[in-house]
Chimera marker file (.cmm) of the C-alpha trace (Angstrom):
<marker_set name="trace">
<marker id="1" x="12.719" y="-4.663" z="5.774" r="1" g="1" b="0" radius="0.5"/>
<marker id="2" x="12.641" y="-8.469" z="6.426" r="1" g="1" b="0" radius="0.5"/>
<marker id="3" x="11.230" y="-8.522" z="10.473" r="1" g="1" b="0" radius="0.5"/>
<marker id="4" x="13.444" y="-11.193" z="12.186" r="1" g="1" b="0" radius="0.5"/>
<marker id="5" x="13.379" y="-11.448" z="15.282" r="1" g="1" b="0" radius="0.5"/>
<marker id="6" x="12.402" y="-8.187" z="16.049" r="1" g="1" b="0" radius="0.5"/>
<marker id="7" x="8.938" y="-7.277" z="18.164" r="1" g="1" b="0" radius="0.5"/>
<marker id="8" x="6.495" y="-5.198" z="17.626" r="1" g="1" b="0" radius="0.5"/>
<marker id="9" x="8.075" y="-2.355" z="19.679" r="1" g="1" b="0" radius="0.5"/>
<marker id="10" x="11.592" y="-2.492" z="18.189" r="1" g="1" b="0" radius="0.5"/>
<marker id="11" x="9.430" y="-2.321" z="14.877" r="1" g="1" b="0" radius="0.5"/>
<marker id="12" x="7.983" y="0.900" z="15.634" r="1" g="1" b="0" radius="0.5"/>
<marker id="13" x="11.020" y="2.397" z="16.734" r="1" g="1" b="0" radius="0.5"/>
<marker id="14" x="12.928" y="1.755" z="13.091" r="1" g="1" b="0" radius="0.5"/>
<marker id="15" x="9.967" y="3.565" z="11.751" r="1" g="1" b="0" radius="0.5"/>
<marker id="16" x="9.843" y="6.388" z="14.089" r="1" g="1" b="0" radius="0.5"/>
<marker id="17" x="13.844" y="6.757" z="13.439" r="1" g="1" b="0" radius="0.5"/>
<marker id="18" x="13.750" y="6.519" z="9.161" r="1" g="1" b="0" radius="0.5"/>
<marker id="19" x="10.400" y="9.305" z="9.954" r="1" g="1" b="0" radius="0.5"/>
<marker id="20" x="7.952" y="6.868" z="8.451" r="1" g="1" b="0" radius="0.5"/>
<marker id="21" x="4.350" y="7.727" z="8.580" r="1" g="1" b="0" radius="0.5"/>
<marker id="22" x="2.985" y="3.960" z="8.339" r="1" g="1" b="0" radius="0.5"/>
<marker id="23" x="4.807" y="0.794" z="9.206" r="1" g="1" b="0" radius="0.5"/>
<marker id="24" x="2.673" y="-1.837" z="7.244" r="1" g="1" b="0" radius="0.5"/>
<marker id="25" x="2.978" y="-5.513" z="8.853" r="1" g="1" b="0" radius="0.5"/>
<marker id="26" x="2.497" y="-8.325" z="6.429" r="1" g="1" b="0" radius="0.5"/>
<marker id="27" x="1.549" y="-11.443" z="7.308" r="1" g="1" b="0" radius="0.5"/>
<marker id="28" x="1.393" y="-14.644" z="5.169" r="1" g="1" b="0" radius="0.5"/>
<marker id="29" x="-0.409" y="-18.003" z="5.220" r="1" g="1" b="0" radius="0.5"/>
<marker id="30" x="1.443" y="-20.907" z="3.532" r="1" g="1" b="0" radius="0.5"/>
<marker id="31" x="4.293" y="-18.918" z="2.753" r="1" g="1" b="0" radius="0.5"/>
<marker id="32" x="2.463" y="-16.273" z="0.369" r="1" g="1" b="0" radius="0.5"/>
<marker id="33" x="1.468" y="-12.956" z="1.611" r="1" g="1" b="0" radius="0.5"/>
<marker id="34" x="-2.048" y="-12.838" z="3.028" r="1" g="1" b="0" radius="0.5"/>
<marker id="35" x="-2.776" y="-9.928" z="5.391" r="1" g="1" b="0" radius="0.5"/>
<marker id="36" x="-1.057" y="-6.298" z="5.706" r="1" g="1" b="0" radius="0.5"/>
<marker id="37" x="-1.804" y="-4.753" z="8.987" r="1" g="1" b="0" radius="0.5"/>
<marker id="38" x="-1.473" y="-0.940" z="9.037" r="1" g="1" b="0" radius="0.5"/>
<marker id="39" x="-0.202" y="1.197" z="11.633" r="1" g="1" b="0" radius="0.5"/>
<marker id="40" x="0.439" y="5.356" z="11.906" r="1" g="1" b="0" radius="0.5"/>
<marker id="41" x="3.541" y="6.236" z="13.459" r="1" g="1" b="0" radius="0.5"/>
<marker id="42" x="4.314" y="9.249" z="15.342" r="1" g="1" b="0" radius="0.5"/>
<marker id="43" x="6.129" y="10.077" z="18.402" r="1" g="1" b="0" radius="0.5"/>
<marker id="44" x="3.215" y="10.129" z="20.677" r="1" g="1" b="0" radius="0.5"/>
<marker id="45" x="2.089" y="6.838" z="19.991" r="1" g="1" b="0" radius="0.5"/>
<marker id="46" x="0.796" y="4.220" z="17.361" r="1" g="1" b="0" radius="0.5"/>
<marker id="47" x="-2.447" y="3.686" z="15.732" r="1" g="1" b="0" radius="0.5"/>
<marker id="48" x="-3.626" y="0.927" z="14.194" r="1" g="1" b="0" radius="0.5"/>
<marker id="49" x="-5.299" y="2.193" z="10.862" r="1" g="1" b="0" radius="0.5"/>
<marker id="50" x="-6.722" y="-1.101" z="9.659" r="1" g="1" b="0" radius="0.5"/>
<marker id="51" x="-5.851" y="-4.506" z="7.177" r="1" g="1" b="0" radius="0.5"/>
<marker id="52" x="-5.942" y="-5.346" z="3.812" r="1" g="1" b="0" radius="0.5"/>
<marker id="53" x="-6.855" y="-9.167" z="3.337" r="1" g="1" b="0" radius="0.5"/>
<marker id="54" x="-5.023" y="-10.146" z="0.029" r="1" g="1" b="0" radius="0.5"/>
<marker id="55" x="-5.867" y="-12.759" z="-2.359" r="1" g="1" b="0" radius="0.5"/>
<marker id="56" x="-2.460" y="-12.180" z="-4.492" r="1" g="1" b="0" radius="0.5"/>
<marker id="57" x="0.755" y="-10.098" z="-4.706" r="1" g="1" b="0" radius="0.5"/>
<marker id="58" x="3.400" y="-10.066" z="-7.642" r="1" g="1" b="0" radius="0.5"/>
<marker id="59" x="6.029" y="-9.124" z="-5.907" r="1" g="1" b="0" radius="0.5"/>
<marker id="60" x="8.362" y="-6.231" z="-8.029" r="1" g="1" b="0" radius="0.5"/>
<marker id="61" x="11.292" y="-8.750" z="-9.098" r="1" g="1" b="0" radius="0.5"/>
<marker id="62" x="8.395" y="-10.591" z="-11.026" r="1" g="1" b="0" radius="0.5"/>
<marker id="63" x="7.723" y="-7.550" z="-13.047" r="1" g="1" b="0" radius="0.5"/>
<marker id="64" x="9.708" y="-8.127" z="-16.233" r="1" g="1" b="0" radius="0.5"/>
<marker id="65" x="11.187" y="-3.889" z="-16.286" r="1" g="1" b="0" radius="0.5"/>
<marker id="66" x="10.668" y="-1.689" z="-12.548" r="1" g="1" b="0" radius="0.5"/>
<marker id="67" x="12.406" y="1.564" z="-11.638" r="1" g="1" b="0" radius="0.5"/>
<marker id="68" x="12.985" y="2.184" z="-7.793" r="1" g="1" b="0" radius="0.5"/>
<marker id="69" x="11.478" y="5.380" z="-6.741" r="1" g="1" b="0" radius="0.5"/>
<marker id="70" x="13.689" y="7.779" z="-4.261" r="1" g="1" b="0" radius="0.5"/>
<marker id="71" x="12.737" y="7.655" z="-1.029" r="1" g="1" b="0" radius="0.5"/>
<marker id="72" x="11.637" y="11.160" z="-1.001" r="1" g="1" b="0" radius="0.5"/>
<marker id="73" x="9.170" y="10.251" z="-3.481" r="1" g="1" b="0" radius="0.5"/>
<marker id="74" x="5.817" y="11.631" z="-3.212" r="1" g="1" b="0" radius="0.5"/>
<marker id="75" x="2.902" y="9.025" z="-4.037" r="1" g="1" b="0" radius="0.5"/>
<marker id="76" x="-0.213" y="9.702" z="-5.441" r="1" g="1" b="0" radius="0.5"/>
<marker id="77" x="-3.298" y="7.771" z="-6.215" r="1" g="1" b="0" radius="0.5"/>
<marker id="78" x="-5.572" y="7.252" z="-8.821" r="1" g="1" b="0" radius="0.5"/>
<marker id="79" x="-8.776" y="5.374" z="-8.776" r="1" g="1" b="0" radius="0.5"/>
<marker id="80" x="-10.522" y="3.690" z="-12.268" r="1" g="1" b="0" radius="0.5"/>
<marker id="81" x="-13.887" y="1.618" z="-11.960" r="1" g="1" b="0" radius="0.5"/>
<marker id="82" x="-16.563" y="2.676" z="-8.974" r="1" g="1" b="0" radius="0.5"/>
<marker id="83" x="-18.841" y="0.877" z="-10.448" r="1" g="1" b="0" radius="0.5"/>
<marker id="84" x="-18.505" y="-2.432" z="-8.009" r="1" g="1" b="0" radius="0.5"/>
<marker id="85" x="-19.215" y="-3.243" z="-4.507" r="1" g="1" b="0" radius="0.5"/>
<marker id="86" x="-15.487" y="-3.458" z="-3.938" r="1" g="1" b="0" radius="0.5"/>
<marker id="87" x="-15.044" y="0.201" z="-3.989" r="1" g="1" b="0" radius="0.5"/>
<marker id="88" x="-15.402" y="-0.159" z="-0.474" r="1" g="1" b="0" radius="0.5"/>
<marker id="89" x="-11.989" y="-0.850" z="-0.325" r="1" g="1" b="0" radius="0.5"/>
<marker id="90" x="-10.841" y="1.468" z="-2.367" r="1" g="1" b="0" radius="0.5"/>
<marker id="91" x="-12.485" y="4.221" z="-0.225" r="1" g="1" b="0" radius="0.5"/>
<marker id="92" x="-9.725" y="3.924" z="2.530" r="1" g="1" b="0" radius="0.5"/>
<marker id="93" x="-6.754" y="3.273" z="0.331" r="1" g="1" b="0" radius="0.5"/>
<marker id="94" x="-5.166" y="7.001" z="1.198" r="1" g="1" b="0" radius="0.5"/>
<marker id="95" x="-5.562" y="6.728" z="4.997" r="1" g="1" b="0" radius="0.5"/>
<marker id="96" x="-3.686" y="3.440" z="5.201" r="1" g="1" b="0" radius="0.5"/>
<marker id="97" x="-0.887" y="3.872" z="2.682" r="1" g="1" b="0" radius="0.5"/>
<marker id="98" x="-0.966" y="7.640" z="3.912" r="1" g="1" b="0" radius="0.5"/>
<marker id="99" x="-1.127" y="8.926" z="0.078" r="1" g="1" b="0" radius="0.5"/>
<marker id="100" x="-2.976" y="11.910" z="-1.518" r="1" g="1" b="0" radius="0.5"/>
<marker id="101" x="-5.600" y="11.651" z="-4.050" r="1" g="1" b="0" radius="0.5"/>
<marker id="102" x="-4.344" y="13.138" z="-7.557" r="1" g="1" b="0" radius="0.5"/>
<marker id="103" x="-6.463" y="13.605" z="-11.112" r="1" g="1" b="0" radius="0.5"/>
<marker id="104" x="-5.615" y="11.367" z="-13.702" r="1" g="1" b="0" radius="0.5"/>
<marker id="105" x="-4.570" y="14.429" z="-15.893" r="1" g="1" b="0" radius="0.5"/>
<marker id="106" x="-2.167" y="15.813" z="-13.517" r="1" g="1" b="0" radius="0.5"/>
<marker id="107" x="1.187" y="16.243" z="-14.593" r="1" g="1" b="0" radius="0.5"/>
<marker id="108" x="3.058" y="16.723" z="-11.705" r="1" g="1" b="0" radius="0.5"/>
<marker id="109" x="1.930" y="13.435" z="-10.292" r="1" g="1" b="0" radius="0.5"/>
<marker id="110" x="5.124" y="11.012" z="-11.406" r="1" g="1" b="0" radius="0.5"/>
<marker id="111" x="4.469" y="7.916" z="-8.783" r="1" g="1" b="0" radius="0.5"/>
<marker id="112" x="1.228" y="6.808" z="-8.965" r="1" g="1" b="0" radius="0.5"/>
<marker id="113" x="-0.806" y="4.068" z="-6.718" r="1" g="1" b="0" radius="0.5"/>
<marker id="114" x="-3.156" y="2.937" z="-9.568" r="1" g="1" b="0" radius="0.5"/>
<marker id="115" x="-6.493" y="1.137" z="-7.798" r="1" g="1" b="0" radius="0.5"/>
<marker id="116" x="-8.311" y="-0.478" z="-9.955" r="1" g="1" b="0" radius="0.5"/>
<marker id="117" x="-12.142" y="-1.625" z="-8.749" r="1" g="1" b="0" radius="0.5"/>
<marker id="118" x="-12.649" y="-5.403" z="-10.872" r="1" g="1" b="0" radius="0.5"/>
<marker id="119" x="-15.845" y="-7.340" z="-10.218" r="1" g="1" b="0" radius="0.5"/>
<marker id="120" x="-13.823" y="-9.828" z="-7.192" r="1" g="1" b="0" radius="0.5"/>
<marker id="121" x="-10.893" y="-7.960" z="-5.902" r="1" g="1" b="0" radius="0.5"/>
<marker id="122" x="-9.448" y="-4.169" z="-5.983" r="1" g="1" b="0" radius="0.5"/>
<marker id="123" x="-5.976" y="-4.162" z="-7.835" r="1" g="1" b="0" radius="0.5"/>
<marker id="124" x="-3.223" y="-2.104" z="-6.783" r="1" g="1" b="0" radius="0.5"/>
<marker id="125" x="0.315" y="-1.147" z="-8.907" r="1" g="1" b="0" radius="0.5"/>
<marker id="126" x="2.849" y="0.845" z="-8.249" r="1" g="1" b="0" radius="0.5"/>
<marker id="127" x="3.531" y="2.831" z="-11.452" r="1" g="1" b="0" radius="0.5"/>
<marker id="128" x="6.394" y="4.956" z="-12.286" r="1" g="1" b="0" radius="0.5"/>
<marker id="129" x="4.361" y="7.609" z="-14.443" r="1" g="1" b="0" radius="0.5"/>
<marker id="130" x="7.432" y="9.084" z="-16.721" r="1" g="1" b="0" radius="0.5"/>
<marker id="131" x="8.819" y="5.155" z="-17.472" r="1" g="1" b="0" radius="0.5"/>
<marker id="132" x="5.487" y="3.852" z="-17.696" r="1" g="1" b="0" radius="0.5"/>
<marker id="133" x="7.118" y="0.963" z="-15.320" r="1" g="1" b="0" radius="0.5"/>
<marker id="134" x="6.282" y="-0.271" z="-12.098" r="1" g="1" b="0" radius="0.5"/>
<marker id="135" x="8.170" y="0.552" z="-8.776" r="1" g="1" b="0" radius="0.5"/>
<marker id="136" x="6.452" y="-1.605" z="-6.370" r="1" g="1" b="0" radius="0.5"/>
<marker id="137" x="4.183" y="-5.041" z="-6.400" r="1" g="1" b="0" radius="0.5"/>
<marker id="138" x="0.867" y="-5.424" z="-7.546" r="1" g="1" b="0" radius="0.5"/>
<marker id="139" x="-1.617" y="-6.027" z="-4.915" r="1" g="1" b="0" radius="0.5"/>
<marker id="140" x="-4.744" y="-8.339" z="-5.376" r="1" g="1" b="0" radius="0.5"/>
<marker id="141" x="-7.344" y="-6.844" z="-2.048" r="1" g="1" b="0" radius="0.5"/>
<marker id="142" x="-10.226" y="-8.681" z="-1.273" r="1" g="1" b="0" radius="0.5"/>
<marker id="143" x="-11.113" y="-7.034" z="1.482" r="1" g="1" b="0" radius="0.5"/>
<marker id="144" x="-10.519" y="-4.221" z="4.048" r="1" g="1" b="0" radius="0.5"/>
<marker id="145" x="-10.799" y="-4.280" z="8.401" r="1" g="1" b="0" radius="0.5"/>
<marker id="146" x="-11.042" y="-1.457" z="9.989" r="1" g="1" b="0" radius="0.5"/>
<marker id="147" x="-10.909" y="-1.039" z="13.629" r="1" g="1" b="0" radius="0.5"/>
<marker id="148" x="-13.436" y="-1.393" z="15.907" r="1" g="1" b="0" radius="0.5"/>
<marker id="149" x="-14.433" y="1.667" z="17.563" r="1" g="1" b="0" radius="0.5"/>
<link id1="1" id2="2" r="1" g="1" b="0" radius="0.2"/>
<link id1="2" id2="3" r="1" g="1" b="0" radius="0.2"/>
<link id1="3" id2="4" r="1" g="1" b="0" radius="0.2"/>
<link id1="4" id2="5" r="1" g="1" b="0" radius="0.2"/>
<link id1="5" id2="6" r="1" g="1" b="0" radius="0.2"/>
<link id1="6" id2="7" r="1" g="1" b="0" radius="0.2"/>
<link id1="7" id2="8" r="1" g="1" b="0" radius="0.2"/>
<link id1="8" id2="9" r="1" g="1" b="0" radius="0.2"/>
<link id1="9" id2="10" r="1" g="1" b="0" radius="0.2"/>
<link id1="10" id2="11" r="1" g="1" b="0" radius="0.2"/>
<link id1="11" id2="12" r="1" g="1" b="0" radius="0.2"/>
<link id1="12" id2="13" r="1" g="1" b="0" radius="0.2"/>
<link id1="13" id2="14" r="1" g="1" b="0" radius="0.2"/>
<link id1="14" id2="15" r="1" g="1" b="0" radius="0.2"/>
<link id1="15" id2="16" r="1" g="1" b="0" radius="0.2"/>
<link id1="16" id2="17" r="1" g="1" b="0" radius="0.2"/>
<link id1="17" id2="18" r="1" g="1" b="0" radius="0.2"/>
<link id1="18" id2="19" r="1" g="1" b="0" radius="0.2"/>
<link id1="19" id2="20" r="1" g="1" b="0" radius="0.2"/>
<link id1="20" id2="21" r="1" g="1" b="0" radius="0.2"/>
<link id1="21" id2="22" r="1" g="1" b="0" radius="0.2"/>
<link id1="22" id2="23" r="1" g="1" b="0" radius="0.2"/>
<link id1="23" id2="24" r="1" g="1" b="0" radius="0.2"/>
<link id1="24" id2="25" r="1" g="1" b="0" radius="0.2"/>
<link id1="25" id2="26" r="1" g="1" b="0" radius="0.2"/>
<link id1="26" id2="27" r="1" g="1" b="0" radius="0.2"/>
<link id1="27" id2="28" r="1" g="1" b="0" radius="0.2"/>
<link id1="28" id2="29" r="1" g="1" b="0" radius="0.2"/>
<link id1="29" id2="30" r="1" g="1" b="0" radius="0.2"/>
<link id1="30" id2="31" r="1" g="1" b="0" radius="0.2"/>
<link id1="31" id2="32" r="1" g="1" b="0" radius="0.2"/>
<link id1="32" id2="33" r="1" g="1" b="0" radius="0.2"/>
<link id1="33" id2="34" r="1" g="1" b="0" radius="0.2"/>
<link id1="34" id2="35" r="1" g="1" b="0" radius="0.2"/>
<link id1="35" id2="36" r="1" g="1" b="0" radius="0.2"/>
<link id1="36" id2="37" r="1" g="1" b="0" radius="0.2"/>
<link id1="37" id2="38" r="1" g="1" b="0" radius="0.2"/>
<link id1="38" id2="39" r="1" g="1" b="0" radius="0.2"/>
<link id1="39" id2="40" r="1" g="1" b="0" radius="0.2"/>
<link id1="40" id2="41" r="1" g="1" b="0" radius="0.2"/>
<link id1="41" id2="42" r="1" g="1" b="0" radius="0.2"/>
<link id1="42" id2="43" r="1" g="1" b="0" radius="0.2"/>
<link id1="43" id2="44" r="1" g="1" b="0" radius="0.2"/>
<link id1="44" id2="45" r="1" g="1" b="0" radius="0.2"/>
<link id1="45" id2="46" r="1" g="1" b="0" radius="0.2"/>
<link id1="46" id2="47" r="1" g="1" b="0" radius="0.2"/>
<link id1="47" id2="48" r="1" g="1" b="0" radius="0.2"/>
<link id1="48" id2="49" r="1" g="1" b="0" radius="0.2"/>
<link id1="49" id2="50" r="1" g="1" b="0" radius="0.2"/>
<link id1="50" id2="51" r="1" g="1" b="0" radius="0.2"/>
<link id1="51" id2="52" r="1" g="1" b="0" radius="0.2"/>
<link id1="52" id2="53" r="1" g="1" b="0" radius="0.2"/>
<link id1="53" id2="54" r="1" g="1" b="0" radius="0.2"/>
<link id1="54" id2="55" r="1" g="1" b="0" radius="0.2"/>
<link id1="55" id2="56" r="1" g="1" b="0" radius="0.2"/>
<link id1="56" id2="57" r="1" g="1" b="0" radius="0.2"/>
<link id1="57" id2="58" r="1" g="1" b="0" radius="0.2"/>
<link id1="58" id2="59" r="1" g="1" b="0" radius="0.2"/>
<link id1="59" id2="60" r="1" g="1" b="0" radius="0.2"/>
<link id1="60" id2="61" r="1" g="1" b="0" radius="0.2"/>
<link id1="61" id2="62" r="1" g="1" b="0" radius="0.2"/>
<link id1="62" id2="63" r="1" g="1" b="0" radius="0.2"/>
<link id1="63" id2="64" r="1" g="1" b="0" radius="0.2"/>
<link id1="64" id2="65" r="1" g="1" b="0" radius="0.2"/>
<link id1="65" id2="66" r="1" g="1" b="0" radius="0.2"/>
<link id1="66" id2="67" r="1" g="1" b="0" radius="0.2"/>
<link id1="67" id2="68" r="1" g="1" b="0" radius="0.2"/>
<link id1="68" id2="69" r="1" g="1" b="0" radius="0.2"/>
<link id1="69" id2="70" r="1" g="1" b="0" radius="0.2"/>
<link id1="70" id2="71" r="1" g="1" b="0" radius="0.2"/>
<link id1="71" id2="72" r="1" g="1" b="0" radius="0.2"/>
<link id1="72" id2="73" r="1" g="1" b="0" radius="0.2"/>
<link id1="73" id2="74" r="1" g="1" b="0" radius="0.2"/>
<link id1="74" id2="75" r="1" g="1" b="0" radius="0.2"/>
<link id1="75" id2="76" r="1" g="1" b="0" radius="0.2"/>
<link id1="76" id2="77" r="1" g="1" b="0" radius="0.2"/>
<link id1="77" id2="78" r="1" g="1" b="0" radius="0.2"/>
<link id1="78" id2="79" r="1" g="1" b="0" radius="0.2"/>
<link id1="79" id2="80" r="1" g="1" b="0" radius="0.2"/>
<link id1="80" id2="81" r="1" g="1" b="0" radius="0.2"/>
<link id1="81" id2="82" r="1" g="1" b="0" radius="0.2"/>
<link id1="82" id2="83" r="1" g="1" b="0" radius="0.2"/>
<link id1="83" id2="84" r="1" g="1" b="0" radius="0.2"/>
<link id1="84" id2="85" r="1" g="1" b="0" radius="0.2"/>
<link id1="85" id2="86" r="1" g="1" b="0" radius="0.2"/>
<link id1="86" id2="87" r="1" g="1" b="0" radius="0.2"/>
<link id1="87" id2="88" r="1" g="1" b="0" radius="0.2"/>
<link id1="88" id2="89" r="1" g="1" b="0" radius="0.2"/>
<link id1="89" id2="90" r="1" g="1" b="0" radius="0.2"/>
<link id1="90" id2="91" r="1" g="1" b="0" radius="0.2"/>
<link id1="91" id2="92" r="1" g="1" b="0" radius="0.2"/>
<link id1="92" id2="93" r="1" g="1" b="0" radius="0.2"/>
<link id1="93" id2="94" r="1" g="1" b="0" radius="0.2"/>
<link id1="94" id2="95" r="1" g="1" b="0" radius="0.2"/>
<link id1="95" id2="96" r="1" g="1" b="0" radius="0.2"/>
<link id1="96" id2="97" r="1" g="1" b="0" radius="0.2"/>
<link id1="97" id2="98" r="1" g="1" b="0" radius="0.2"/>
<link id1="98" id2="99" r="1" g="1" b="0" radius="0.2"/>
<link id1="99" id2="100" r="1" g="1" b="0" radius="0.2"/>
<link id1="100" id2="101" r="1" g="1" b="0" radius="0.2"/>
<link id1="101" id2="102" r="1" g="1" b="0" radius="0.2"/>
<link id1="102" id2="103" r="1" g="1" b="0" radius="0.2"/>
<link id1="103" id2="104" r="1" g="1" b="0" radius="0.2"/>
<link id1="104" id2="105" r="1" g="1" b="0" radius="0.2"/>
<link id1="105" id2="106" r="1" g="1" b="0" radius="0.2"/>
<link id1="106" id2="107" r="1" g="1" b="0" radius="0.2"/>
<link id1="107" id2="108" r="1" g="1" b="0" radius="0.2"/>
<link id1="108" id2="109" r="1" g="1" b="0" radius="0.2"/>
<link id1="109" id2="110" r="1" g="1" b="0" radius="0.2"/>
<link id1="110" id2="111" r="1" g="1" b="0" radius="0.2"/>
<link id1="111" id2="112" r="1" g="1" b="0" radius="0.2"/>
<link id1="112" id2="113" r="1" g="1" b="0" radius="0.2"/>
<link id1="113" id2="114" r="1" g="1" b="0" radius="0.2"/>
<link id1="114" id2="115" r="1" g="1" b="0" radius="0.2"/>
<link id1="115" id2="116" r="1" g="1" b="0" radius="0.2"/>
<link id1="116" id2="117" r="1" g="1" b="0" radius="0.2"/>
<link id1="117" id2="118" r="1" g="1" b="0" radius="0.2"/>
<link id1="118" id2="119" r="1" g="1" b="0" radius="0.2"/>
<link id1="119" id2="120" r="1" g="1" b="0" radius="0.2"/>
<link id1="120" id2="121" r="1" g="1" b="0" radius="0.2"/>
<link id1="121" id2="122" r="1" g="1" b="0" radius="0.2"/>
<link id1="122" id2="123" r="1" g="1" b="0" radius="0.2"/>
<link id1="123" id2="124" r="1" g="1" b="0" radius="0.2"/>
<link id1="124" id2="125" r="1" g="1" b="0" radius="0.2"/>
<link id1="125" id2="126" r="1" g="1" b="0" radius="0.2"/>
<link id1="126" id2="127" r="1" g="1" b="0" radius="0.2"/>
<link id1="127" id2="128" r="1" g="1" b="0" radius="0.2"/>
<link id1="128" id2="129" r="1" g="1" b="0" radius="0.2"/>
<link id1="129" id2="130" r="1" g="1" b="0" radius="0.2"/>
<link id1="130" id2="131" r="1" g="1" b="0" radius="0.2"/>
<link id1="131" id2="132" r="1" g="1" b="0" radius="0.2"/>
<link id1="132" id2="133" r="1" g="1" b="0" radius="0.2"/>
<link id1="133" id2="134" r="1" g="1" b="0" radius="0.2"/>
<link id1="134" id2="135" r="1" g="1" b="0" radius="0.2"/>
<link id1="135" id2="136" r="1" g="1" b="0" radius="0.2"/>
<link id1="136" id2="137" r="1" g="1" b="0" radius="0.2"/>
<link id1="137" id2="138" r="1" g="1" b="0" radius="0.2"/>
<link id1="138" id2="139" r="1" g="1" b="0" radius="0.2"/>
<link id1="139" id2="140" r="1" g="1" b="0" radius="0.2"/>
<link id1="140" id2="141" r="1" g="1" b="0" radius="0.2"/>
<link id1="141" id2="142" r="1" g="1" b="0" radius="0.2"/>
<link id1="142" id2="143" r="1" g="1" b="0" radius="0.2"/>
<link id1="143" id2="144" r="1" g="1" b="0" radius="0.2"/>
<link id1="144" id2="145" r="1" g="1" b="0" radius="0.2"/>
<link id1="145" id2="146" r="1" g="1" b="0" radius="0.2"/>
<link id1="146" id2="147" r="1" g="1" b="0" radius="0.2"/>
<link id1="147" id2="148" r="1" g="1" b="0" radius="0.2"/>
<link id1="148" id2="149" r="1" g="1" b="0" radius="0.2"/>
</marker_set>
């Protein structure tokens, strides 16, 4: 949902009300998308989990085919390439989208969060595992900041 004119606290309260786990703030420099800030929502309060620092996004009416997922949809993720110092990043992927980790061979697992370590960046798609489509936009991360403790 496109912010406005709402604050931070009106925000929070939309999330709380639709039951979302995360509301994800996303901030942009130049007009393009630069930082998502994460937060976990739950009655008793809000957390902030940590940001993303992006170096590109396609957003999903770029893709050439997508499929929408239901909103009941249960995510999963699957990693490819540890190899690189940008695992990292990688590492708290589940915590701040609030996803589980699946194997690559499960069948059950439909919508997938593909993270892919490359030598500069972690890439992220959305991927509609039966279609073979994407459902979402395709994150470039650079980096991850997590809160100070």
């Amino acid at each position: 949902m496109a912010r406005g004119k709402k604050g931070f606290c009106d925000l929070i309260k939309i999330a709380l009300r639709l039951k979302a786990t995360r509301l994800i703030l996303v901030q942009a420099r130049g007009g393009n998308p630069s930082k998502m800030d994460f937060y976990a929502t739950e009655a008793e309060g809000t957390a902030y989990l940590g940001s993303l620092l992006l170096s590109g996004v396609k957003l999903t009416r770029e893709h050439e085919k997508t499929v929408r997922a239901p909103v009941e949809a249960m995510i999963t993720i699957a990693y490819k390439g540890w190899a690189s110092q940008k695992a990292r990043v990688a590492r708290f992927l589940p915590t701040l989208f609030d996803v589980e980790c699946c194997e690559e061979s499960c069948d059950e697992c439909r919508w997938i969060m593909n993270v892919e370590v490359r030598k500069d960046d972690v890439e992220i798609t959305f991927i509609d595992r039966s279609a073979n489509l994407p459902f979402g936009p395709t994150l470039s991360v650079k980096d991850v900041v997590l809160p100070s403790t």
